[in-house]
C-alpha positions as CSV (number, residue, x, y, z in Angstrom):
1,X,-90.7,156.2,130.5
2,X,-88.3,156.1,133.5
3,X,-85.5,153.7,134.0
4,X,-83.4,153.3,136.8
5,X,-79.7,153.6,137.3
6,X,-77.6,152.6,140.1
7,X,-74.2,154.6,140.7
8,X,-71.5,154.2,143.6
9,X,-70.6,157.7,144.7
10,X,-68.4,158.6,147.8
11,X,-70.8,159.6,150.7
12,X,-69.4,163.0,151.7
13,X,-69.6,163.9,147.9
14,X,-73.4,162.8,147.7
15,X,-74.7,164.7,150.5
16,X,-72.4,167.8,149.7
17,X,-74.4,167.0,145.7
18,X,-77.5,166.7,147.6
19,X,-77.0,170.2,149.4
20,X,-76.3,172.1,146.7
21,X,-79.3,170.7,144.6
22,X,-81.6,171.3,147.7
23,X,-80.2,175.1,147.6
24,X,-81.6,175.4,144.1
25,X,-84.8,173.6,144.9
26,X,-84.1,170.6,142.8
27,X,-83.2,166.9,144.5
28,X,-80.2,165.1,143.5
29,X,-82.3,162.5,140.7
30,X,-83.3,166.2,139.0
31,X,-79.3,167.2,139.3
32,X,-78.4,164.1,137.4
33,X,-81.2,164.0,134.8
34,X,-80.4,167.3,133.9
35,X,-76.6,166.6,133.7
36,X,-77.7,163.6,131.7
37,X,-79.9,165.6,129.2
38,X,-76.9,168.1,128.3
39,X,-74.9,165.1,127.7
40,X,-77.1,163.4,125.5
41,X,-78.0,167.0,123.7
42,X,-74.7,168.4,123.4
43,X,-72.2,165.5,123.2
44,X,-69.8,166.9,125.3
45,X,-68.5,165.7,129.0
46,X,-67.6,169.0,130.8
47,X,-65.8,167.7,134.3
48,X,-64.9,170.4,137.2
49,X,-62.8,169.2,140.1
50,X,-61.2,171.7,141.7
51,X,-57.5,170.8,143.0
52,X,-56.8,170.7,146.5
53,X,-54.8,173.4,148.7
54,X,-51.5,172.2,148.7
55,X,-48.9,173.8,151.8
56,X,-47.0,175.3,149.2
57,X,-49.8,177.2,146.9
58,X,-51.2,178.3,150.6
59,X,-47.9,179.9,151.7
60,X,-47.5,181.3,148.2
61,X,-50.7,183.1,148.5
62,X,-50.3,184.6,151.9
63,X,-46.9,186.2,150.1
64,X,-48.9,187.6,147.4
65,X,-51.1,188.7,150.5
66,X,-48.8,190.2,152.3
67,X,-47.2,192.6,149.1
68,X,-50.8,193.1,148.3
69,X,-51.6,194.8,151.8
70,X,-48.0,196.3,152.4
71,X,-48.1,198.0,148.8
72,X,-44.8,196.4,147.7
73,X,-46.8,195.9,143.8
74,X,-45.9,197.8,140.5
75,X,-48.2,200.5,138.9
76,X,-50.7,199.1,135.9
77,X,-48.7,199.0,132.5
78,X,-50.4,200.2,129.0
79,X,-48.2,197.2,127.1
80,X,-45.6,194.7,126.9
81,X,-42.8,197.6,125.9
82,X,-43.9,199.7,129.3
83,X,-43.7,196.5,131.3
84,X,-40.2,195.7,130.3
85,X,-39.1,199.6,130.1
86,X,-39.8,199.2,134.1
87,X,-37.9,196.2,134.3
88,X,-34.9,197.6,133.1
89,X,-35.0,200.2,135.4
C-alpha cells in the first residue's frame, strides 16, 4: 500500500534531484523511496552537503596550484622522523 507525503524543497534543489535521478534512470518518488527504505532498514540518517567555495579556500587552492605546477613541493617522506629530519635542514 502507497501513501502519500508532501515535502517543501527549494526548487533549484528539486530539479538539480530530479536530474541526477533521471541520469540513473530512476524519477525523483524512486530517489526518495529508496532513501526512505535505508532509513527505515538501517536506522541511520547519513546527510552530505557539501560547503560552499569561499574567496579565501579559492585563493588558497590556486597557491597550492601554483607550487604544484612550478615544482616548489618536497620529495615523499618514508615517516614522521624523515619528515622532521628535512625540516631541520
Amino acid at each position: 500500500m502507497n501513501t502519500v507525503i508532501s515535502v517543501k524543497v527549494d526548487k533549484e534543489v528539486k530539479a538539480s534531484a530530479q536530474e541526477v535521478a533521471k541520469s540513473a534512470g530512476l524519477s525523483l518518488s524512486t530517489l526518495v523511496n529508496a532513501y526512505l527504505r535505508q532509513v527505515a532498514a538501517t536506522r541511520r540518517i547519513e546527510l552530505y552537503a557539501p560547503e560552499p567555495m569561499t574567496p579565501h579556500l579559492t585563493r588558497l587552492i590556486a597557491e597550492v596550484e601554483a607550487e604544484l605546477a612550478s615544482g616548489q613541493v618536497s620529495r615523499p617522506f618514508e615517516s614522521a622522523e624523515e619528515f622532521l629530519a628535512d625540516l631541520k635542514k
